[in-house]
N, C-alpha and C positions, 0 to 999 in steps of 0.2 A: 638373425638380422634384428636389430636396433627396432623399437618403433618410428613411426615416420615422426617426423621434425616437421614442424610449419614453421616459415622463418618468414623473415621479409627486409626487402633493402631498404633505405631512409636513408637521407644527406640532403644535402642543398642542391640547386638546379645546376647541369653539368659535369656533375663532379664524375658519372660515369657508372651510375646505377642500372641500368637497361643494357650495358654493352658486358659490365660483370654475370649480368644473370645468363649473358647471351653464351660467354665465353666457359660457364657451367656449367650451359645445357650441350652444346658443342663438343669439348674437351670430353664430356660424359656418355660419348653418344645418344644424345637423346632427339636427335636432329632426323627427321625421314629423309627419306632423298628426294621427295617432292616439292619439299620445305625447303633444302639447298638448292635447288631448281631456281627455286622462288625468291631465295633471297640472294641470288646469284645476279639475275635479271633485276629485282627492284634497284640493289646497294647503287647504282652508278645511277638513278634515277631519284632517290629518298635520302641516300646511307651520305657521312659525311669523310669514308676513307673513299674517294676517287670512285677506283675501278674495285680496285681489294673488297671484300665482303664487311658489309657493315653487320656483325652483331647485333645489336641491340636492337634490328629491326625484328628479330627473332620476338621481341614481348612490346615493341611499340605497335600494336595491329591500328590501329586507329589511323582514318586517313590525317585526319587535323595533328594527331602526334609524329606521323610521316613527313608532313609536308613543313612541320615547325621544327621537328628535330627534338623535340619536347615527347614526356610522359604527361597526363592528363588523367585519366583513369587510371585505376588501379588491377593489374595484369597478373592472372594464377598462370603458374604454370609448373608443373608434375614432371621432376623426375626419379632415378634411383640409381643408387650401386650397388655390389655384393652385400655394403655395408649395412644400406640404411635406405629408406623412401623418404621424399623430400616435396613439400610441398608449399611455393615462393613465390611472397608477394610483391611487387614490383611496383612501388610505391611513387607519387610523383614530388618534385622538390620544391617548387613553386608554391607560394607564400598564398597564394588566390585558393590552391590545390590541396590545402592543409586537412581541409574533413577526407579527404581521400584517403591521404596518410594514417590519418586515425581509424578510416575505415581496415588497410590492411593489416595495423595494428593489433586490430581489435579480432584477430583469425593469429594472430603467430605466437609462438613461444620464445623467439628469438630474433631480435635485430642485428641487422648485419649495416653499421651505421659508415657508408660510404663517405671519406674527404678528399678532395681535390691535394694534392702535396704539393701546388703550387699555386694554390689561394689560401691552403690551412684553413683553421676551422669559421665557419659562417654563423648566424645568426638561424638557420634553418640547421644547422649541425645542432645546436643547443636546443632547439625548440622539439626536434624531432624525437632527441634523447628525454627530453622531459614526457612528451606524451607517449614514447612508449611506454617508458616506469609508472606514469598515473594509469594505461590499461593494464598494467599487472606482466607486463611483460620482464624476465627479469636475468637475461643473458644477452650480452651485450659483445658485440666482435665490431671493433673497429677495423675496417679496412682501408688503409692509409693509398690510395690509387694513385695512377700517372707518376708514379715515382721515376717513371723514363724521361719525366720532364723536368727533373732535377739534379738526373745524372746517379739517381739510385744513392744520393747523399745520408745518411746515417743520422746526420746530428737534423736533418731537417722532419725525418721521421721522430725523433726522440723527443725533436721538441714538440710537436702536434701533440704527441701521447700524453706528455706532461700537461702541458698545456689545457688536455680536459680530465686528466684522473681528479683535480678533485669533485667535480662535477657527479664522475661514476661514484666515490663516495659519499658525495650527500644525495642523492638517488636511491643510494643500497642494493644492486645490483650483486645479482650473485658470484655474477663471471663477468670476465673484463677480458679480452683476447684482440691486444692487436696487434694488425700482418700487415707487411708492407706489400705491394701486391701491383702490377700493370693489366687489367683487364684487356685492354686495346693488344698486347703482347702474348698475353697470358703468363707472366712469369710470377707464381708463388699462387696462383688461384688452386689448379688441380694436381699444380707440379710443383718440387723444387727446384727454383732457377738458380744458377751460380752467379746472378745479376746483384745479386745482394749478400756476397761470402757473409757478412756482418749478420747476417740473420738467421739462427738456430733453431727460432721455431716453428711451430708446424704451417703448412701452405693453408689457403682457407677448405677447402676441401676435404680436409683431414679432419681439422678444429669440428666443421659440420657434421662429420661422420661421429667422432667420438663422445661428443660433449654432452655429456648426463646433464639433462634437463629437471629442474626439480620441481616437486608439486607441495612443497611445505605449507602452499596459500589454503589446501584444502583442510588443514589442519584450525583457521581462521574463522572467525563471521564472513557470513555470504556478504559479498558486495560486488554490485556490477553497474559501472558505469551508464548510463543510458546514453545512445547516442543517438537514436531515433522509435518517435512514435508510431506505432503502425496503426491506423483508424482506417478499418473497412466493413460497411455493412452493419453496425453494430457492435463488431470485433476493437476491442482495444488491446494492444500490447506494446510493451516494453525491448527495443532489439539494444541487445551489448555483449559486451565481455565479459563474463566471469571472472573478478579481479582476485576473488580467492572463498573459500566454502563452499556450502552446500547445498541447494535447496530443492526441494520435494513438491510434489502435487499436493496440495493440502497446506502449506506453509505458510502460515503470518509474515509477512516482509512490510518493513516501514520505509517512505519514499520520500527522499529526503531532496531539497532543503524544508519543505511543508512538514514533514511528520506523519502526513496520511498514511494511515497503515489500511493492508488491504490481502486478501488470500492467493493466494496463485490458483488458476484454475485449469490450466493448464502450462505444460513446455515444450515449442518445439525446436529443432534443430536441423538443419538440412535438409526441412520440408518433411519432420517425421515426428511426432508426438513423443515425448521422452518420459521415464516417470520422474527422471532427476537431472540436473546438472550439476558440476563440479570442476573444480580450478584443474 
């Protein structure tokens, strides 16, 4: 088995990020049956298909995210295959919600950059893509969604793609992977669908199972974002990403934009004292 993958969704509000993750965890069995219980009874109450099971209720837990139909917080959730363990952040698309995004960011190796196929690309499609590559994130799966609301059109996929490849290029992205995909349907998420004869490549399930993840950033100077201070008790620390290198207990590190240089005196990591980190 592969190491496990931290990935995360990001796009603009709608476009169907929360109902993909749903449709992964599902298709995967990764669903109890207390849980299908549950989300059997909420979907005709919260969910926005009727009677039918709403997905996405599966990573929206939040009552305010129930009741608005919105992501808000940012939502882990673990699953696995033969292949590979997966571990997906559920990111929100709302322009208000933007430190969220960066927070799940700032946890994945991989974005999996949701667009609506019948609004094309947003202003929060662009933004998103930009701050995952500023945290070091540097494989990119576009998932072209609702393509059932287009009639599974070919040229309206090709054009999206175009439309942000030069983007992925001035970025520098190592992988660029995208799937035309109906989460609401589930055609090309866990399966090949014959809904899109035009399309050869792998479903996203696959792309997430297979794709060599690289760590060339450790090869780099350490540099890591700071996205929040933590001041408790006398304690001060630094919380971020590891945008690439390495650094040790005992390490000179300079804090930039000031220049204050300062020692590391400690690292921790998932609530555990570390002697290092690294990209």
């Amino acid at each position: 088995m592969r190491d496990a993958l931290h990935f995360m969704t990001c796009g603009s509000v709608d476009d169907g990020k929360s109902t993909l993750i749903g449709r992964l965890l599902f298709e995967s069995k990764q669903v109890y049956a207390d849980h299908l219980a549950a989300l059997a009874r909420d979907s005709p109450r919260y969910g926005t298909q009727g009677d039918a099971l709403d997905l996405a209720l599966l990573v929206d837990g939040l009552q305010a995210e129930r009741e608005q139909s919105i992501t808000i917080d940012v939502a882990y959730r673990f699953f696995a295959t033969p292949q590979r363990r997966f571990v997906v952040a559920d990111t929100p698309g709302h322009e208000q919600y933007t430190r969220n995004m960066a927070t799940g960011a700032s946890t994945s190796d991989l974005a999996v950059l949701v667009v609506n196929a019948s609004k094309g690309l947003q202003i929060q499609t662009h933004r998103h893509a930009r701050i995952a590559a500023m945290l070091g994130i540097r494989h990119l799966v576009m998932a072209v969604n609702k393509m059932d609301l287009v009639g599974w059109d070919e040229a309206v996929f090709r054009q999206i793609v175009e439309q942000f490849r030069p983007l992925v290029s001035d970025l520098g992205f190592d992988s660029f992977q995208p799937i035309p995909v109906s989460a609401l349907q589930g055609d090309h998420v866990t399966a090949t669908s014959s809904a899109a004869r035009w399309y050869a490549g792998p479903n996203l399930l696959q792309w997430l199972e297979s794709v060599e993840v690289s760590r060339r950033g450790s090869e780099l100077n350490f540099v890591m974002p700071v996205q929040w201070v933590n001041r408790h008790e006398g304690f001060r620390g630094y919380c971020g990403r590891v945008a690439s290198g390495e650094a040790k207990v005992g390490d000179r590190i300079r804090i930039m934009p000031d220049g204050i240089e300062s020692r590391i005196r400690s690292i921790v990591a998932w609530k555990q004292e570390r002697p290092r980190v690294f990209c």
